[in-house]
Wavefront OBJ file of the C-alpha trace (Angstrom):
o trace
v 0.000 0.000 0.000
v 0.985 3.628 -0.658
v 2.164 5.081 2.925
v 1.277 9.148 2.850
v 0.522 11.508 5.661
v -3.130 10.488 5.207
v -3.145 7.045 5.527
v -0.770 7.162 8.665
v -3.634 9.506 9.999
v -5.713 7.097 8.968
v -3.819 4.551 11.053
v -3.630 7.180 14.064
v -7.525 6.803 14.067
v -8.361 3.650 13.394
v -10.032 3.700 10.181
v -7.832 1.135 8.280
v -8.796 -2.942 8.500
v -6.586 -5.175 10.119
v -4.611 -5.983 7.321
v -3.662 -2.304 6.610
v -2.560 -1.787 10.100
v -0.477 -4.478 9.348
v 1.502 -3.399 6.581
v 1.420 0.652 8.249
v 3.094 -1.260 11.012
v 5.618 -3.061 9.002
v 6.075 -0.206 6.826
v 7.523 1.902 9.589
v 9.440 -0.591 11.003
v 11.840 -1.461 7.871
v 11.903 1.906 6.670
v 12.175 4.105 9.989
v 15.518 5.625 8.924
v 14.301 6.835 5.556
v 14.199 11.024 5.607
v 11.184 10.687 3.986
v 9.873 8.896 6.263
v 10.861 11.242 9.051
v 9.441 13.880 7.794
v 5.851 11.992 7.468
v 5.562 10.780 11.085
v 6.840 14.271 11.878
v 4.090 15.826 10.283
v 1.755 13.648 11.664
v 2.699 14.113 14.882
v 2.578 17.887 14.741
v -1.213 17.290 13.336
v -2.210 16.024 16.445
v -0.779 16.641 19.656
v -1.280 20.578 19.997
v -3.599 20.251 23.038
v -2.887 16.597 23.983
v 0.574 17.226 25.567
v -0.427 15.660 29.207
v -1.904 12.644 27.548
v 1.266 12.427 25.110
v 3.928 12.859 28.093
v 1.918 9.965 30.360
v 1.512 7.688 27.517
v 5.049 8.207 26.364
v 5.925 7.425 29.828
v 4.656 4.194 29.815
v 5.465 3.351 26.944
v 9.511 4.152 28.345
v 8.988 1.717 30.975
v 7.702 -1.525 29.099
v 11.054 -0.465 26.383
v 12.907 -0.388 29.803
v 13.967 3.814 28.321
v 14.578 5.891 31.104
v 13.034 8.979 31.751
v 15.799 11.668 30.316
v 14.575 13.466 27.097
v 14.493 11.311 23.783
v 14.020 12.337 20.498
v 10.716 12.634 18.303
v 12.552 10.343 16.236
v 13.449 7.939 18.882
v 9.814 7.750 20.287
v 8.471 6.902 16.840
v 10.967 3.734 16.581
v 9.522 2.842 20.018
v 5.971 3.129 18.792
v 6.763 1.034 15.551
v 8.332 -1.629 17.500
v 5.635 -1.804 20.445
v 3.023 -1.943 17.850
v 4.737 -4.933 16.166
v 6.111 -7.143 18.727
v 4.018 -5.936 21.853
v 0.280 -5.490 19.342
v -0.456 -2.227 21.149
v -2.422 0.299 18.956
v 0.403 2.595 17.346
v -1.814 5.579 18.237
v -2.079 5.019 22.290
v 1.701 5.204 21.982
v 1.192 8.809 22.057
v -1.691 9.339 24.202
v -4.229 9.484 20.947
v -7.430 8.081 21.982
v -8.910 5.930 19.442
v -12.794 5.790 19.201
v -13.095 2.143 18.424
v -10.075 -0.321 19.740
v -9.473 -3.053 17.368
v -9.126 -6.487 19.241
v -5.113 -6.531 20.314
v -3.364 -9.406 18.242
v -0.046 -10.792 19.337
v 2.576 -11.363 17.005
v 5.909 -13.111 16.899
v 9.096 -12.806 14.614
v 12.032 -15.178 14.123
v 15.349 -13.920 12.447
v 17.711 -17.056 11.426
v 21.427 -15.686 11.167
v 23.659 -15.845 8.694
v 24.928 -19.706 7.679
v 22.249 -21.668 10.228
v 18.450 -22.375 9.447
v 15.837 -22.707 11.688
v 12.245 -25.000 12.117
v 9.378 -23.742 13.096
v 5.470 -25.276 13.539
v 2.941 -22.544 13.486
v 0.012 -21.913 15.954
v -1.919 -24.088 12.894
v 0.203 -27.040 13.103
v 2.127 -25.872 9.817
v 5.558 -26.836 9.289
v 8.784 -24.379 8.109
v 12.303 -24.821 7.524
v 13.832 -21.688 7.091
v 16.841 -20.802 5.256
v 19.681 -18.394 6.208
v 18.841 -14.403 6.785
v 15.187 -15.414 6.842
v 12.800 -13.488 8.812
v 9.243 -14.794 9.394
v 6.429 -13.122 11.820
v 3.397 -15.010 12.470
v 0.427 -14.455 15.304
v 0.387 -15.588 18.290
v -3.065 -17.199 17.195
v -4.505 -17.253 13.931
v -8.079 -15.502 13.836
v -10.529 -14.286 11.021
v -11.062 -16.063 7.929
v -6.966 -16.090 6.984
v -3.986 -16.938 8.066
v -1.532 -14.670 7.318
v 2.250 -14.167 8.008
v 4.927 -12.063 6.629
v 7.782 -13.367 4.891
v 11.759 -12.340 3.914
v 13.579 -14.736 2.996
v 13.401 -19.170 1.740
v 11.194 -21.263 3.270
v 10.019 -24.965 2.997
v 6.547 -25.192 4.366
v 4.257 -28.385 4.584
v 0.809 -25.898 5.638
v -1.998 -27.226 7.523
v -5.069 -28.438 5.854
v -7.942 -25.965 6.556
v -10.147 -25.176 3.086
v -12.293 -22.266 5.093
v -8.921 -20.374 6.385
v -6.581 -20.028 3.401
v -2.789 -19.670 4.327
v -1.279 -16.564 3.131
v 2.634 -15.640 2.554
v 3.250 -11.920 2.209
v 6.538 -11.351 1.199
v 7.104 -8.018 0.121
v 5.416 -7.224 -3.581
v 4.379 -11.405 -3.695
v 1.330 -12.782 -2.192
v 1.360 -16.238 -2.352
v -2.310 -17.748 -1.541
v -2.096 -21.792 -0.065
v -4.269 -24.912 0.294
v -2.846 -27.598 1.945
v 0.592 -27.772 0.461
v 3.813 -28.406 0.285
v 6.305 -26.078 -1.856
v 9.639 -24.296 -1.362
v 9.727 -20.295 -1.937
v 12.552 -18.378 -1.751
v 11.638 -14.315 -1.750
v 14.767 -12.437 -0.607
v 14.046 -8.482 -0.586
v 17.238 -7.740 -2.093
v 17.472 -10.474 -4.529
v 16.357 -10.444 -8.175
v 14.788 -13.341 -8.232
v 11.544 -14.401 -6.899
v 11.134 -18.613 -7.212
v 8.262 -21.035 -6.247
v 8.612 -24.646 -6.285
v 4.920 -26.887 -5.740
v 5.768 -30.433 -4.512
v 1.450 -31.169 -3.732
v -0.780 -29.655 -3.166
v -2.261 -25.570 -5.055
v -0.562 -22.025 -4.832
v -1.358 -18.940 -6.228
v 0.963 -15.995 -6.822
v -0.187 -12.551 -6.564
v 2.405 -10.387 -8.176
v 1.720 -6.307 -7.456
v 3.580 -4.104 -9.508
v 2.917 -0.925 -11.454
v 1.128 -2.736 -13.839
v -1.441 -3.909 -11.240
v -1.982 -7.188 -10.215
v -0.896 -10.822 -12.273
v -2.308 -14.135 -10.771
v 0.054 -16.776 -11.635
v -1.131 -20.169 -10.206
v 0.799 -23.397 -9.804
v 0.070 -27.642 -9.894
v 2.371 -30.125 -8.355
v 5.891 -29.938 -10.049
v 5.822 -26.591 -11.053
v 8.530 -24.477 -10.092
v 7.896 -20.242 -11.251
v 10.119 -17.569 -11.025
v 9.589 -13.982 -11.318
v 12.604 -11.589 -12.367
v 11.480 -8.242 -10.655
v 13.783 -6.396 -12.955
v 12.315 -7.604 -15.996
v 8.716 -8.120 -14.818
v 8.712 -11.427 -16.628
v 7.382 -14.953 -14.828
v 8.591 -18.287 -16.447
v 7.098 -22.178 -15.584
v 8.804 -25.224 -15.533
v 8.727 -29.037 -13.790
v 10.583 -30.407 -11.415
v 10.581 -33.971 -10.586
v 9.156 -34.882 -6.717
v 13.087 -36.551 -5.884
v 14.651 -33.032 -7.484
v 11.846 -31.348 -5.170
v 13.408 -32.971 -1.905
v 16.999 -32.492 -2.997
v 16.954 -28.741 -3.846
v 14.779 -28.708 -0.245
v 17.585 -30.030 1.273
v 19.967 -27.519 3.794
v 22.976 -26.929 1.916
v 21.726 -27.554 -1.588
v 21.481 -24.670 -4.382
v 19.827 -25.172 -7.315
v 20.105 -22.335 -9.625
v 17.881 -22.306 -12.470
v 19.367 -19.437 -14.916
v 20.000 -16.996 -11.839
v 22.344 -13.868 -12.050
v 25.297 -13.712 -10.362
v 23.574 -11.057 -7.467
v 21.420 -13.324 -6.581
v 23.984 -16.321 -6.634
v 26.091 -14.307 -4.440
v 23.978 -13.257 -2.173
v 22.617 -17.013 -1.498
v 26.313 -17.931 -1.243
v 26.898 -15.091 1.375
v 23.773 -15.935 3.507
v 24.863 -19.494 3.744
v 28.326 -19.722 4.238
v 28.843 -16.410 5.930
v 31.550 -15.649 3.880
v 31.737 -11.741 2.067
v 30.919 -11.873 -1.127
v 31.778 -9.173 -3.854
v 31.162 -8.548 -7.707
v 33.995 -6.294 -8.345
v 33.214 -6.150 -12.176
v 29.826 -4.280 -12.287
v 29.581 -6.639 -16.031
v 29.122 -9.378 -14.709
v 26.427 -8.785 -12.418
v 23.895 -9.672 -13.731
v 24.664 -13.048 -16.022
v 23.230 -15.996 -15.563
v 24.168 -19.460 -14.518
v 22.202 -22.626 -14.762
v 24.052 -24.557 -11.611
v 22.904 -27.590 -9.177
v 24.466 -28.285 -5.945
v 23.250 -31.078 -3.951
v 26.566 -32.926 -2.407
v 26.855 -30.473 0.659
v 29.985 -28.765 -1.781
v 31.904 -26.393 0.224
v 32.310 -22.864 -0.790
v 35.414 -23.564 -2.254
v 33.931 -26.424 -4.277
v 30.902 -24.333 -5.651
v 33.101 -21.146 -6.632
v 35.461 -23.556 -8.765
v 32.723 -25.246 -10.207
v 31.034 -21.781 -10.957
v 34.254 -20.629 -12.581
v 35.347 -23.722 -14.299
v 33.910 -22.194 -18.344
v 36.649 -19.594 -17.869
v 34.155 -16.977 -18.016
v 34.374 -16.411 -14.140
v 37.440 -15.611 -12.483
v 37.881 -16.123 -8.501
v 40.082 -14.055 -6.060
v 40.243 -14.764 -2.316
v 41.893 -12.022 -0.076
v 41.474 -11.316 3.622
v 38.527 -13.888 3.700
v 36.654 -11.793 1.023
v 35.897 -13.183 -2.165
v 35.955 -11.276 -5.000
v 34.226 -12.114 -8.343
v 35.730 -10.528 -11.631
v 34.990 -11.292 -15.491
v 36.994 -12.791 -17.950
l 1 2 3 4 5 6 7 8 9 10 11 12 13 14 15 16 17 18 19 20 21 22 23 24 25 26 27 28 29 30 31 32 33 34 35 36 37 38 39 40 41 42 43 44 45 46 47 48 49 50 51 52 53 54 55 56 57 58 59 60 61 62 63 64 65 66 67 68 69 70 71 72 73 74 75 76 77 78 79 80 81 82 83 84 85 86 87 88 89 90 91 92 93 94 95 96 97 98 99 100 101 102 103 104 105 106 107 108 109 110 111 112 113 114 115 116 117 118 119 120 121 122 123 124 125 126 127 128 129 130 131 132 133 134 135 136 137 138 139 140 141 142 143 144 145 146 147 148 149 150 151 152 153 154 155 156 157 158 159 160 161 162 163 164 165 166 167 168 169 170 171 172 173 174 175 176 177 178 179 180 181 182 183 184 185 186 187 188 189 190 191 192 193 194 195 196 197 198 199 200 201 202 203 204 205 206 207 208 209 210 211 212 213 214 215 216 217 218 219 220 221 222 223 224 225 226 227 228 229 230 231 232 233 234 235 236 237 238 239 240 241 242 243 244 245 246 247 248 249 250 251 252 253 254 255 256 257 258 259 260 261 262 263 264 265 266 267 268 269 270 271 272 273 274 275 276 277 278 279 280 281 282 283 284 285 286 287 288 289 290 291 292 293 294 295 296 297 298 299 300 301 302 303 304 305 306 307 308 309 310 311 312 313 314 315 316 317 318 319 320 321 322 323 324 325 326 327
């Protein structure tokens, strides 16, 4: 959704629905440091709290003591990160954070976020009984209990997810400008924020793919052994079939499949999974792509030399930095 000074007002008063809360929420918590930014919640804060200091200062008060801030003078700026962060983690409504009295209270949901670092994974069984493995750098955040007619969680990052039969709840991934829509499935997704590459792999099961750009909305929808990707430079979306065994092998930790990537992306995965720097020191090269399968635990060592081996790649390793030039 478009952020502006009227929707956050919006959000201030509780007109949006639950899901646009939600994405307000997330909104201002990824993108907090942005000037832009700044200046909105600025502005939105000067609409409102002539006349409301008291109620500001006693909310902001409290708000200080479940953070564990002391009392000494913070920032505007600083008391906005607080809000986003209460209003995420903690499900307080953003605008009680400073001492703006909502008309109608939406019910308080609880939500939960797991971060996996750099070279481990993680597993995880939702409130739902459904099933993730979660690849390097992920992020996931989920509710504490799953209510309305969805069941929705947020998404950055590769996940293998065997989702809970239930036909009258539909399981929803957000992940940035993808919506992926699930009934009883199993599939792999991998939807990094920063990469190029957007890729869906259907072991059983249906998906859907809603893909929002400026050109509105494309439904892409997938049957057992498909495997999509969507280039978000390009805009394009390709099909093709995997086999069920190639489905469990590329599932596997430690396995890469690579199915006409560019380097960026390649890197990046590499990075995320062996913690190792990765850099493309020859801006040419950044974006061609390699057709590449690794699925015999291959060190990082291994992979580079195989990636390298046409001649067209060239490898230097200095001060535990690799460095990727063209030949």
């Amino acid at each position: 959704m478009d952020i502006d000074i009227n929707t956050l007002q919006d959000y201030l008063d509780g007109k949006l629905s639950e899901e646009e809360n939600l994405e307000v929420q997330f909104f201002l918590s990824d993108h907090m440091d942005d000037p832009e930014v700044q200046d909105l919640l600025e502005g939105a804060f000067d609409s409102f709290r002539i006349g409301k200091e008291d109620a500001a200062r006693q909310s902001l008060s409290a708000t200080r003591a479940r953070l564990g801030i002391s009392s000494r003078r913070i920032s505007r700026r600083f008391v906005w990160q607080a809000a986003a962060v209460v209003a995420l983690l903690l499900a307080i409504p953003a605008a009680l954070q400073v001492g703006y009295h909502l008309h109608k209270e939406p019910a308080p949901v609880a939500w939960k976020e797991l971060s996996v670092p750099t070279a481990q994974t993680r597993e995880l069984t939702l409130p739902d009984g459904t099933l993730l493995s979660l690849g390097a750098e992920s992020r996931v955040t989920w509710p504490e209990t799953f209510t309305g007619t969805e069941r929705r969680i947020f998404l950055d990052g590769k996940v293998t997810a065997k989702v809970a039969k239930d036909p009258e709840h539909p399981f929803i991934i957000q992940s940035g400008d993808i919506d992926v829509r699930v009934h009883g499935t199993t599939f792999n997704f991998k939807s990094y924020r920063n990469n190029t590459m957007v890729e869906m792999m259907l072991l059983e099961g249906s998906v859907s793919m809603d893909i929002h750009s400026d050109n509105g909305v494309r439904e892409v929808w997938l049957t057992p052994g498909d495997i999509a990707q969507y280039d978000r430079q390009a805009g394009d979306v390709t099909l093709g079939k995997i086999s069920s065994e190639s489905f469990h092998v590329f599932s596997e930790n430690r396995s890469f499949s690579f199915f006409n990537v560019p380097l960026c992306d390649i890197a990046a995965d590499l990075e995320r999974s062996f913690g190792t720097e990765i850099v493309i020191a020859d801006p040419s090269i950044v974006s061609r792509r390699f057709l590449a399968f690794f699925t015999n635990h291959e060190s990082l060592d291994d992979i580079l030399r195989l990636l390298s081996a046409n001649g067209n790649l060239r490898i230097v390793q200095s001060g535990g930095v690799v460095y990727m030039y063209g030949k």
